[in-house]
Every structure is written in C-alpha cells, then in structure tokens.
Rosetta silent file (secondary structure, phi, psi, omega in degrees, C-alpha in Angstrom):
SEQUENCE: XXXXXXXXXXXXXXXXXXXXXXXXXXXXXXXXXXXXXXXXXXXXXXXXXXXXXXXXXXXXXXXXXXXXXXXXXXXXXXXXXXXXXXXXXXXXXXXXXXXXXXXXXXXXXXXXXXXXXXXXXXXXXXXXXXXXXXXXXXXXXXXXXXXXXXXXXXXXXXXXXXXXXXXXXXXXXXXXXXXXXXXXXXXXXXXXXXXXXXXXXXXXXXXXXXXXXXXXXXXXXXXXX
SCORE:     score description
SCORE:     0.000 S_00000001
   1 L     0.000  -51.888  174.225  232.337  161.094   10.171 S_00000001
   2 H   -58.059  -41.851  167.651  229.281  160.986    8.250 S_00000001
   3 H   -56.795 -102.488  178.660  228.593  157.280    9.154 S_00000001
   4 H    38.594  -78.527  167.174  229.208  158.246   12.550 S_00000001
   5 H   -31.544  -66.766 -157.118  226.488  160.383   12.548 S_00000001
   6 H   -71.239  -19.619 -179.636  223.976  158.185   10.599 S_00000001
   7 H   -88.109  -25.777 -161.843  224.448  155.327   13.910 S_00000001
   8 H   -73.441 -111.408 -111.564  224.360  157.852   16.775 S_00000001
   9 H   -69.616  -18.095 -176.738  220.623  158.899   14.954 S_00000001
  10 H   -96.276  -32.168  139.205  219.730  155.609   14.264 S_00000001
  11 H   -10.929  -80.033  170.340  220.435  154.447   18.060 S_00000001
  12 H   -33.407  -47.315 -161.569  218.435  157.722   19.181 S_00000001
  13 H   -97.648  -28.390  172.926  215.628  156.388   17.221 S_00000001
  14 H   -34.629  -70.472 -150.796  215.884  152.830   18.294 S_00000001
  15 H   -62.107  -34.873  168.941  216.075  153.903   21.857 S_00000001
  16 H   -81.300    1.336  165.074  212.958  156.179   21.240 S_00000001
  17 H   -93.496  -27.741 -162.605  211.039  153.222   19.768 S_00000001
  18 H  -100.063  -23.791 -169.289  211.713  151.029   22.530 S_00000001
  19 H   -85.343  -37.961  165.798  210.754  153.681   24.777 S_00000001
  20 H   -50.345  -60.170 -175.904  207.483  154.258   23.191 S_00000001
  21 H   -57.485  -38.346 -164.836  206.439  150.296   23.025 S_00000001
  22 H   -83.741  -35.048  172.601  206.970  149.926   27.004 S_00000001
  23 H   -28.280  -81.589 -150.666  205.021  153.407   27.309 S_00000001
  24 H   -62.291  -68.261 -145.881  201.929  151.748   25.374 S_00000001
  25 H   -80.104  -18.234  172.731  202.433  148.418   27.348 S_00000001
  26 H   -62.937  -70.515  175.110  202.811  149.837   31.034 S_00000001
  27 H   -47.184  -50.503  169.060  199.142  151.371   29.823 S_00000001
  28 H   -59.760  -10.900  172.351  197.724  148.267   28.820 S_00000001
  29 H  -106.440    0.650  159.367  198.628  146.632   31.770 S_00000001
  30 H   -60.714  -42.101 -172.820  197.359  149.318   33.987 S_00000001
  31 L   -89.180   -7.333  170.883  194.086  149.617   32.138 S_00000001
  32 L   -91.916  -39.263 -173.293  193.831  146.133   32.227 S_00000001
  33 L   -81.984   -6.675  166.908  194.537  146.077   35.931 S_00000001
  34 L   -98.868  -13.942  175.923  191.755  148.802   36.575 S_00000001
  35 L   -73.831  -54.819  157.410  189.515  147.020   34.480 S_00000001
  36 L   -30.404  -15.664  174.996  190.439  143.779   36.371 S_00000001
  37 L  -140.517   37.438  172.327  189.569  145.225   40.081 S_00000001
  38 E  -122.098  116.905 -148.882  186.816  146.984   39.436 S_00000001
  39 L   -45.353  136.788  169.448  183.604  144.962   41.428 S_00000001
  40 L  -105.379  -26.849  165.439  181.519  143.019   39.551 S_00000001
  41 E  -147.243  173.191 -172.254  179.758  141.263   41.799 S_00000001
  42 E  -142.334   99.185  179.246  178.274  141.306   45.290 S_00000001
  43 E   -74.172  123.821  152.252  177.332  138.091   47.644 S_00000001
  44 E  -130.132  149.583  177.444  175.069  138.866   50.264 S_00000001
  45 E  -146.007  162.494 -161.327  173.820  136.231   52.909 S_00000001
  46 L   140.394  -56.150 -174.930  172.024  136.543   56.166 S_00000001
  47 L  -132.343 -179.896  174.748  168.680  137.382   55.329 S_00000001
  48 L   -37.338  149.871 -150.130  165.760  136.696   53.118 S_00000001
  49 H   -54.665  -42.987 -165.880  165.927  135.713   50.000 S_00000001
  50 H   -52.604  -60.143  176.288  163.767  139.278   49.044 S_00000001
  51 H   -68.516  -19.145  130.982  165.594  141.167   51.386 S_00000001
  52 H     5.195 -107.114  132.599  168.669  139.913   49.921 S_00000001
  53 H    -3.935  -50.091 -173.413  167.800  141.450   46.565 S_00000001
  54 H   -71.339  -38.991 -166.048  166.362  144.375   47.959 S_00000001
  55 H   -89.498  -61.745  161.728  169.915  145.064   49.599 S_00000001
  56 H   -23.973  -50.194 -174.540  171.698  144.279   46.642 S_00000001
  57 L   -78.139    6.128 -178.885  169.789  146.390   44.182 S_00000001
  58 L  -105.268  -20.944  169.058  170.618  149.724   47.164 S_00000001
  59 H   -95.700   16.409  163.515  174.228  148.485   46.638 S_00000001
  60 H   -96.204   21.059  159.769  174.543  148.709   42.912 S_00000001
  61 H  -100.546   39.725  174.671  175.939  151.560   42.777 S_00000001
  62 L   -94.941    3.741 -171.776  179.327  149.908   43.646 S_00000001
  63 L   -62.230  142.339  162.544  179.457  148.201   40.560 S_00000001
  64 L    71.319   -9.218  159.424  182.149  148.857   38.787 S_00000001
  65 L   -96.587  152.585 -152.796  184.130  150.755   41.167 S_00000001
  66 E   -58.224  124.629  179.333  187.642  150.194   41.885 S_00000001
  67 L   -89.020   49.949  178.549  187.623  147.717   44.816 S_00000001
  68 L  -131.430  -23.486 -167.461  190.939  148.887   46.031 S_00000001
  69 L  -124.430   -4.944 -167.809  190.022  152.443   46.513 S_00000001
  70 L   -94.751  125.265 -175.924  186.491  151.472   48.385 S_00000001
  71 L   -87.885  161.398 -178.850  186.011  152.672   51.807 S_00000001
  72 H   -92.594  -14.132  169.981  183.561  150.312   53.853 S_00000001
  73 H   -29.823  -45.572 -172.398  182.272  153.822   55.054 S_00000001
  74 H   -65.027  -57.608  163.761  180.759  154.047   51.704 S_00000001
  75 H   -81.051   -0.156  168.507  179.194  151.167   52.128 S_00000001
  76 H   -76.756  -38.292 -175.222  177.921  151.514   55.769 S_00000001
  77 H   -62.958  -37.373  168.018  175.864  154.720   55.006 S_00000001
  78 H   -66.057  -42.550  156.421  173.695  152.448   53.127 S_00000001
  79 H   -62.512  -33.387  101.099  173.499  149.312   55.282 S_00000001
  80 H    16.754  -49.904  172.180  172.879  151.292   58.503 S_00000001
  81 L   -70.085  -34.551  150.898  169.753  152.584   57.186 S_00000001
  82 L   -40.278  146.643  156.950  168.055  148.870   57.026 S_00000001
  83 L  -102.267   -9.936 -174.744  166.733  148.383   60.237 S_00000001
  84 L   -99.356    0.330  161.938  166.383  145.020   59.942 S_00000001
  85 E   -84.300  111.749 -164.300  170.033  144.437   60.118 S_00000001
  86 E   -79.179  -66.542  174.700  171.767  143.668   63.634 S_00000001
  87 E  -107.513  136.589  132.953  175.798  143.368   62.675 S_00000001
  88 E   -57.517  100.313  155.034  177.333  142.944   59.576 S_00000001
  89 E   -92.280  145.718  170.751  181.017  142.078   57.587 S_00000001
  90 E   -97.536  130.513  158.419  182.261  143.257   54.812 S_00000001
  91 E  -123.073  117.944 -177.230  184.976  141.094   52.795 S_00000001
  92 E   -77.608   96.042 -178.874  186.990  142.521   49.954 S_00000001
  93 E   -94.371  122.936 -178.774  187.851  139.140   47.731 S_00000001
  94 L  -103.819  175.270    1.425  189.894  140.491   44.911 S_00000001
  95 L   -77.695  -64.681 -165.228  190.309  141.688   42.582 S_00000001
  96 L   -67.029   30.326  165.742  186.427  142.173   41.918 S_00000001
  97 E  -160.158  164.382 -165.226  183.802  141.176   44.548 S_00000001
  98 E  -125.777  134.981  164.787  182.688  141.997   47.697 S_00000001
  99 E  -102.186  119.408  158.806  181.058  139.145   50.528 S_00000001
 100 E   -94.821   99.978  158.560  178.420  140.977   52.938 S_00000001
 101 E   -92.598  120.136 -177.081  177.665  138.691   55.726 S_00000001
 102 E   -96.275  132.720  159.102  174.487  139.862   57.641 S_00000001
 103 E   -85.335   83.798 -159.735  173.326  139.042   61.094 S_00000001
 104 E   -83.790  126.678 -163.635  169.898  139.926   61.031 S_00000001
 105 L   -59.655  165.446  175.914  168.345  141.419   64.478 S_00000001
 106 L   -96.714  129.622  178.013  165.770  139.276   66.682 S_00000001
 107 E   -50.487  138.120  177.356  162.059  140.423   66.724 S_00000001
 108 L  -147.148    6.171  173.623  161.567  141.031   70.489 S_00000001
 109 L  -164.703 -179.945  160.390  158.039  143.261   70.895 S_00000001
 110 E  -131.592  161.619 -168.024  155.325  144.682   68.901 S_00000001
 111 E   -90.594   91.045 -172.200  154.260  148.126   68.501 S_00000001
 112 L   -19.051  -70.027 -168.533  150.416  147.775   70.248 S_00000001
 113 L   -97.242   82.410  171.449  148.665  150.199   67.428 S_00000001
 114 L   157.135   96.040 -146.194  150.432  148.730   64.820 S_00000001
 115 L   -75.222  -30.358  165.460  150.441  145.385   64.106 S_00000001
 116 L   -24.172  -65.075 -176.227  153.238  146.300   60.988 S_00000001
 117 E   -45.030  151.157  158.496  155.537  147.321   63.516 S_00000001
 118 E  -141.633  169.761 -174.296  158.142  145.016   65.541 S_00000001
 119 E  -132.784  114.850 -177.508  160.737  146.181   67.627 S_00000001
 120 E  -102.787 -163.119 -145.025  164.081  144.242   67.206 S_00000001
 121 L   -98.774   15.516  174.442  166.779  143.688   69.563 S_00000001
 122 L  -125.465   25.187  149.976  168.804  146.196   68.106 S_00000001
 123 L    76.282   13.286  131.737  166.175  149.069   69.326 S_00000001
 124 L  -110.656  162.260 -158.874  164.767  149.512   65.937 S_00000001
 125 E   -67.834  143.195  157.829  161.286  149.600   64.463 S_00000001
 126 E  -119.614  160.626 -178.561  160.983  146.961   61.475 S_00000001
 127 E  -140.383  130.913  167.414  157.421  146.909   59.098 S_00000001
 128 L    59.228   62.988 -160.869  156.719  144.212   57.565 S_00000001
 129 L  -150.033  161.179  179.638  158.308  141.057   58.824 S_00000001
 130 L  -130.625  136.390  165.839  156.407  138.244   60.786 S_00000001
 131 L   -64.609  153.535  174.642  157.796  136.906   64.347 S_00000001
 132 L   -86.096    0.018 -155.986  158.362  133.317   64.501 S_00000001
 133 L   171.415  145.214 -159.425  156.782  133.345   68.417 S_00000001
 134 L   -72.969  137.085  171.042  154.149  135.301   70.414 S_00000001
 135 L  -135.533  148.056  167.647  155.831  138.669   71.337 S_00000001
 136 L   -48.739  125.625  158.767  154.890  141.649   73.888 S_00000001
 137 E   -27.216  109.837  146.262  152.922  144.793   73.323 S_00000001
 138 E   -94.936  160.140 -149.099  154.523  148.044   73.869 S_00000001
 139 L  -158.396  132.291  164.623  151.831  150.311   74.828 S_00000001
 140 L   107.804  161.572  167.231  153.323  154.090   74.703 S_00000001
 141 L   -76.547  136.176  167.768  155.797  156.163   73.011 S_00000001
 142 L   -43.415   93.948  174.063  158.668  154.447   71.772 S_00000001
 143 L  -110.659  104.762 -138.647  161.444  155.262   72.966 S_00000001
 144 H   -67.241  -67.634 -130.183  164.843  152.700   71.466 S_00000001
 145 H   -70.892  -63.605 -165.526  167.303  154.085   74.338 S_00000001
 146 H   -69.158  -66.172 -144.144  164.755  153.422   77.507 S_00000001
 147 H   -30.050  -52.723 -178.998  162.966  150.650   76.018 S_00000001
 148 H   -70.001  -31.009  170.751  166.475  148.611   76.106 S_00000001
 149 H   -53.774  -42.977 -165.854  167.369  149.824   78.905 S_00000001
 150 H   -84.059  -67.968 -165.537  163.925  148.210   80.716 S_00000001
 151 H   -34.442  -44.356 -152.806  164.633  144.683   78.422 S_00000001
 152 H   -85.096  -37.321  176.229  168.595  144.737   79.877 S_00000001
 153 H   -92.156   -4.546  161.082  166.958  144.759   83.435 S_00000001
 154 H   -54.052  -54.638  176.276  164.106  142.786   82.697 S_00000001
 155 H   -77.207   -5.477  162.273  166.458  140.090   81.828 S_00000001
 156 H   -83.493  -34.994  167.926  168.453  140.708   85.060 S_00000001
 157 L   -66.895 -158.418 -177.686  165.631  139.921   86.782 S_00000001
 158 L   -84.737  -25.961  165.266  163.810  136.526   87.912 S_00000001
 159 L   -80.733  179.311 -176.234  161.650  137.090   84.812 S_00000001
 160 L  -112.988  151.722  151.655  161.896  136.281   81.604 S_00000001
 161 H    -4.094  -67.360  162.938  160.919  138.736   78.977 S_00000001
 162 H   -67.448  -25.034  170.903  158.738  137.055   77.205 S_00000001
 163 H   -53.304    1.131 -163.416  156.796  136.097   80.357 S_00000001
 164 L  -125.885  140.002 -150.191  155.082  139.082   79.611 S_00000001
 165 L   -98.172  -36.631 -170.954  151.515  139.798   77.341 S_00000001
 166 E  -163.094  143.787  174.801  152.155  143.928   77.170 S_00000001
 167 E  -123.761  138.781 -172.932  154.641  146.645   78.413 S_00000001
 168 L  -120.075  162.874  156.117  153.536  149.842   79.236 S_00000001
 169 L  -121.007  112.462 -171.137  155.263  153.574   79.057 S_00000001
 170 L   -84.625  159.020  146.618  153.903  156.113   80.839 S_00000001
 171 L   -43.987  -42.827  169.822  154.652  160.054   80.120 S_00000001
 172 L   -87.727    5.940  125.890  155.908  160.145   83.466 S_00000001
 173 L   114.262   50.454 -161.033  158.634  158.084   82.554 S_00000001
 174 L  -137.919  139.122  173.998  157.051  154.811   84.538 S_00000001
 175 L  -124.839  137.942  154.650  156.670  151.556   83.247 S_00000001
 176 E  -108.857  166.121  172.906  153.865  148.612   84.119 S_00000001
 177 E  -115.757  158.141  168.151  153.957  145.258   82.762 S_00000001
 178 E  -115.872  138.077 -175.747  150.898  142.715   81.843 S_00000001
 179 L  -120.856  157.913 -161.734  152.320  139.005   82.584 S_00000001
 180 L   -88.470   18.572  168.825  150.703  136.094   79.919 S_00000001
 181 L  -113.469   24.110 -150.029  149.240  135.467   83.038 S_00000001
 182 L    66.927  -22.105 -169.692  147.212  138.680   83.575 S_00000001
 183 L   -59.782   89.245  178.608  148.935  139.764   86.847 S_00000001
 184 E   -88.058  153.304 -178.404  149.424  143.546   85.976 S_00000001
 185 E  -145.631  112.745 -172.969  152.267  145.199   87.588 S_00000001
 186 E   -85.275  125.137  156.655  152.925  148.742   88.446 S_00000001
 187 L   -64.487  173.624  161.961  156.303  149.839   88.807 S_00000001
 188 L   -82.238 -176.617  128.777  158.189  152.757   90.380 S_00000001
 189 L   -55.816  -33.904  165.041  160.175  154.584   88.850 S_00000001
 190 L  -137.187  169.318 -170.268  163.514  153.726   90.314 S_00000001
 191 L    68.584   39.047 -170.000  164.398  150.407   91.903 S_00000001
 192 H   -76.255  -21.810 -177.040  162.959  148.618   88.855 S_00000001
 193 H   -89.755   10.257 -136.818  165.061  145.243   89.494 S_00000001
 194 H  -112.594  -93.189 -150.972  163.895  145.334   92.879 S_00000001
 195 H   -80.844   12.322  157.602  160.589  146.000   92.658 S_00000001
 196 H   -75.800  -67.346 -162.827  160.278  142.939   89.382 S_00000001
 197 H   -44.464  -47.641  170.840  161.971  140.605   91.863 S_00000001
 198 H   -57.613  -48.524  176.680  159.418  141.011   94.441 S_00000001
 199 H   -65.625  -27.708 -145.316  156.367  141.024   92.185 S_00000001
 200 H   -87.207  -22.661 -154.650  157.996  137.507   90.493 S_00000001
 201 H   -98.649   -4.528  179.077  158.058  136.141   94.805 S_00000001
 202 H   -87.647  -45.313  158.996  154.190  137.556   95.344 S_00000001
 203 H   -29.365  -55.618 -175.294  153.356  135.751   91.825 S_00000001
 204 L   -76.342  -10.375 -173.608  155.285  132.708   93.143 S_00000001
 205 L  -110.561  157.997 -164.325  153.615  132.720   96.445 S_00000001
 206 L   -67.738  -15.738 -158.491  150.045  130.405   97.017 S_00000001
 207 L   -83.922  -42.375 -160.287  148.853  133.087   99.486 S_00000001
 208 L  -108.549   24.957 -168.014  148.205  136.141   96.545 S_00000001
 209 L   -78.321   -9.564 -174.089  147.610  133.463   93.753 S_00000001
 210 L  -110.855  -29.725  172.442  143.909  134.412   92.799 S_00000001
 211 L   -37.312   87.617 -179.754  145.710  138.200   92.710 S_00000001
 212 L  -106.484   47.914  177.466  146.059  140.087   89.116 S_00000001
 213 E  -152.318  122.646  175.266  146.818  143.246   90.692 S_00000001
 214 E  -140.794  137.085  174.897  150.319  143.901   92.179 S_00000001
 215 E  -127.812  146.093  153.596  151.172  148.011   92.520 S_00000001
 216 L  -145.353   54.662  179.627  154.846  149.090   93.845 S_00000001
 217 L   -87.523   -0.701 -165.849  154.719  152.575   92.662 S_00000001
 218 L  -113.409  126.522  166.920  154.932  153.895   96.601 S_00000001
 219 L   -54.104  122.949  171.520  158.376  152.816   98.572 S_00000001
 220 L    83.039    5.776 -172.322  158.057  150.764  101.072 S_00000001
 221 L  -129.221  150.261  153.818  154.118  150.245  100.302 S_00000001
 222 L  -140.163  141.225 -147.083  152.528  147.521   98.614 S_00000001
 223 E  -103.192  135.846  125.474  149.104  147.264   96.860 S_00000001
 224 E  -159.576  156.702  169.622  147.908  143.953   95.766 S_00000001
 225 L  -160.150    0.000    0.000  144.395  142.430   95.070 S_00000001
C-alpha cells in the first residue's frame, strides 16, 4: 500500500516537472520569436541620398517594434507630411524589416516671390530642391485645388504647360498666362479650354504675329494688339 503511494507521488512529480520544462521552453521560444520580428532595419529608395536619411531618421521610431502588429497607418502619418513625396509602398519582409519605395513628385512651377518654393505635381509646395528644367511663375495666392485644376486643362489644351514663362491668379478667381514667348493672355473665367485653344490659333496665325497682347475676358469679344 505504502509503495503504492510512494509511485502515484513520484508520477505527480514527474508529470509536474515535465510540465514546468515545456512552460519555460514555450517562453523561450516566444521571447525569442518577439525578439526575432521586431524591425531592425528600414530600406528606403526613391529619393536623395539626404532625403533618404532625413526620412529614415523621422522613421526611427519603428525600430524595434513588433513588425507583425504594425499598421501602415502608423507609418503614413509620417510620410504624408513630406511634401516632396508623390506615391509610396510599404513592404513588410519578415520577420524584421520594412522596404519603403518612394516615387518622388515632379517639380512643375515656381512660387514668383520665392525662389525656395516649387510647386510639385502633387499640388504641394517643396523648399529647397532645384528643378532640373526652366519652370513657370505662379504669380498670386496659391491655391493646390485650383492651381491643378488650371494644369489638368492646360494640358487638355493645344498648349503645353511649359510653353508658358508665368501664370497668373487673380482675387477674382481669373487666371492670365505669360507664354516664353511674351504673348500675355487674359482669360475668362469660364470656358478656359476654349478660350486657350483660340489664343494657341491667333498665336499660330501670321496675321497677329508681331501681337503680345491677346484678352478674352469678354464673350464673344476679342482684344488683341
């Protein structure tokens, strides 16, 4: 009886030894496996070497957090705030590192009093970048929403964009253009693809060719001299 006894207790503690050892090793491999996914490093490519760097050190405080548990949310509130970025991806390579591939927007104006400024094609202001190629004035307050708006029908029209030395914005919600040929040209207000096409065929014709003055702010009236 007494033997009995002494194996049923020494089972019990076997079973409670054995239970213990997988305890402690299920934690070591969990704690290994949180150590093991938690990012260590971060590739970004896209843009200058500086800006690179610059974007890296505003993302290091992902270091070390679990890449498994990381929203790209997290990382958008920072990236968002660059201006000089047009799109982005994020790629989670596990367990530990993250790839940011950047698209970086195209310079497409300058701000007239403020030769810092550029205006890229994603309808924000960048400071302190140099264009690659002669770009347009804006003249006026800035506005991202109309500006692009006048660019997306600029480029519907017979001109090109770039054909042009300065863009103006009036208060009254009016735009003229300066062409890199001098030819200034006041718009309306509505009927802006219109009234481009027609200044590009007065431009184009031999008869008004000594002309730097074209106005088609009146309907149905035209100015030129």
């Amino acid at each position: 009886m007494h033997q009995s006894i002494g194996k049923k207790n020494k089972i019990i503690i076997y079973l409670l030894f054995l239970f213990i050892l997988s305890t402690v090793s299920v934690k070591t491999l969990n704690s290994q496996k949180s150590y093991s996914s938690k990012i260590n490093k971060i590739d970004i490519v896209g843009l200058s070497n500086s800006n690179n760097i610059d974007l890296a050190n505003k993302l290091s405080y992902l270091f070390y957090k679990n890449i498994f548990f990381l929203q790209k949310e997290e990382i958008n509130k920072t990236i968002s705030k660059i201006n000089i970025i047009e799109e982005y991806k994020i790629q989670k390579i596990y367990p530990s590192k993250l790839n940011i591939d950047i698209k970086p927007t195209k310079f497409i104006a300058k701000i007239y009093d403020s030769n810092e400024l550029l205006v890229g094609s994603n309808g924000k202001l960048i400071a302190n970048e140099k264009a690659d190629k002669v770009l347009p004035y804006m003249n006026g307050k800035f506005d991202s929403k109309k500006f692009l708006r006048f660019k997306k029908i600029i480029d519907s029209s017979n001109f090109n964009f770039f054909e042009f030395k300065s863009i103006f914005f009036h208060p009254s919600n009016r735009w003229d253009v300066l062409t890199v040929n001098d030819v200034l040209i006041k718009l309306p207000e509505n009927n802006l693809l219109e009234s481009l096409d027609l200044a590009d065929k007065i431009i184009k014709n031999d008869q008004f060719k000594k002309n730097k003055f074209i106005d088609l702010r009146i309907n149905n009236y035209l100015i030129v001299k």
